[in-house]
C-alpha positions in Angstrom: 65.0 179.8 91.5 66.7 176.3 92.1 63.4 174.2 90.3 64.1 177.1 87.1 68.2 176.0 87.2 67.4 172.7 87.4 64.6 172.3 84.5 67.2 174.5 82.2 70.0 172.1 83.1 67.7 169.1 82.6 66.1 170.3 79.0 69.5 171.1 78.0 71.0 168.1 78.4 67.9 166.0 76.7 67.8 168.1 74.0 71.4 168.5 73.0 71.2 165.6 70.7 75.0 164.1 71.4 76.0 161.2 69.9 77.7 158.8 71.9 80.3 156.0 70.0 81.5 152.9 71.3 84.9 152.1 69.9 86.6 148.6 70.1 88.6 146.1 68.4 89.7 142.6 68.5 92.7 141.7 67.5 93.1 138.5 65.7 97.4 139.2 64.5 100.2 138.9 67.9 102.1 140.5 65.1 103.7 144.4 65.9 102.6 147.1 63.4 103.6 150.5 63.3 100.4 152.9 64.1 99.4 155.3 61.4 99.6 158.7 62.2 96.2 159.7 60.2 93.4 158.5 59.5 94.1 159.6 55.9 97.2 156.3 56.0 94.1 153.9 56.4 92.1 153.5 53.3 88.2 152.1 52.9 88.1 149.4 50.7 84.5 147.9 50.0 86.5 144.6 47.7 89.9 144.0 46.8 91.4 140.9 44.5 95.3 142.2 46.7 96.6 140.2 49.0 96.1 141.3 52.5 96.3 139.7 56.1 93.2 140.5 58.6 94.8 141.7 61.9 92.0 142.8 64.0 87.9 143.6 63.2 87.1 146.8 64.4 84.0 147.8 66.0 81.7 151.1 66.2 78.2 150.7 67.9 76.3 154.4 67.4 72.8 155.5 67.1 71.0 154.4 64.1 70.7 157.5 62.3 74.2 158.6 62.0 75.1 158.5 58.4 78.3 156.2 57.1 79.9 159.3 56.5 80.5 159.5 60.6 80.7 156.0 61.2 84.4 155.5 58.9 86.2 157.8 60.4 85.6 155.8 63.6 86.7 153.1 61.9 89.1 153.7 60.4 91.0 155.7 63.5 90.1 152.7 65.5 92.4 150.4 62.7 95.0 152.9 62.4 96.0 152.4 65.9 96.5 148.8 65.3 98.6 149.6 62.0 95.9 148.3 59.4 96.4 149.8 55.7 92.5 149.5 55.1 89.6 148.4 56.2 87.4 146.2 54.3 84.6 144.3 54.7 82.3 146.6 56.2 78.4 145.4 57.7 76.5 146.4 59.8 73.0 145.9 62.0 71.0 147.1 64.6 72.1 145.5 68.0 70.3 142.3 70.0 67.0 143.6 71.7 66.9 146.8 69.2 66.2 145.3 66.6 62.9 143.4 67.6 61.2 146.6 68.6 58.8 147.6 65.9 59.3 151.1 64.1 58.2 154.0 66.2 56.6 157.1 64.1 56.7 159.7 66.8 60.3 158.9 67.8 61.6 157.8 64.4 63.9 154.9 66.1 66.6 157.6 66.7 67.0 155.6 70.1 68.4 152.1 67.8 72.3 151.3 68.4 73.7 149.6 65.1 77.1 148.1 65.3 79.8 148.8 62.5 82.2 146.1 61.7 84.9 145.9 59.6 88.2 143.8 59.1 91.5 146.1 59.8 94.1 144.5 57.4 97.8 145.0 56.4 99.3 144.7 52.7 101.2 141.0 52.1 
């Protein structure tokens, strides 16, 4: 009965598919802004001719295959706390040691981390 729990638990937990997200920032401003209070307050921004100032880049590392569409949220929830108005300025690329490893057809590369990064700014 036990070696039947246990290969349940075990397949269960390989095959869920979770996504894990590592969230972080570095703040470049000493300056005080007020957090936003949605994620909605913090706009995406892919170029802007406005006058901003950068406080902080803002960081998501994820599996490769999660779509954009995932990955700003993240972003932007992540700038919000620091009281950016947008984010701007967005790259990204497969992480260090990942991205020498040569495509995998079986496996698809679902195992690849890629790091977001964007710059969390304020309005002048």
């Amino acid at each position: 009965m036990k070696p039947i729990l246990f290969s349940l638990l075990f397949l269960s937990v390989f095959s869920s598919g979770c996504t894990v997200y590592q969230i972080n920032s570095k703040e470049i401003s000493q300056d005080y802004y007020v957090p936003k209070t949605s994620i909605d307050d913090v706009a995406y921004i892919e170029k802007t001719d406005k006058s901003y100032t950068q406080i902080a880049t803002v960081i998501v590392t994820t599996e490769r295959r999660q779509p954009l569409d995932d990955v700003l949220p993240k972003l932007k929830q992540e700038a919000g706390m620091l009281g950016a108005d947008a984010i701007i300025d967005l790259q990204s690329e497969a992480t260090d040691f990942w991205k020498a490893l040569p495509t995998q057809k079986l496996i698809r590369n679902a195992y690849i981390r890629t790091t977001y990064t964007a710059k969390a700014i304020v309005w002048k």
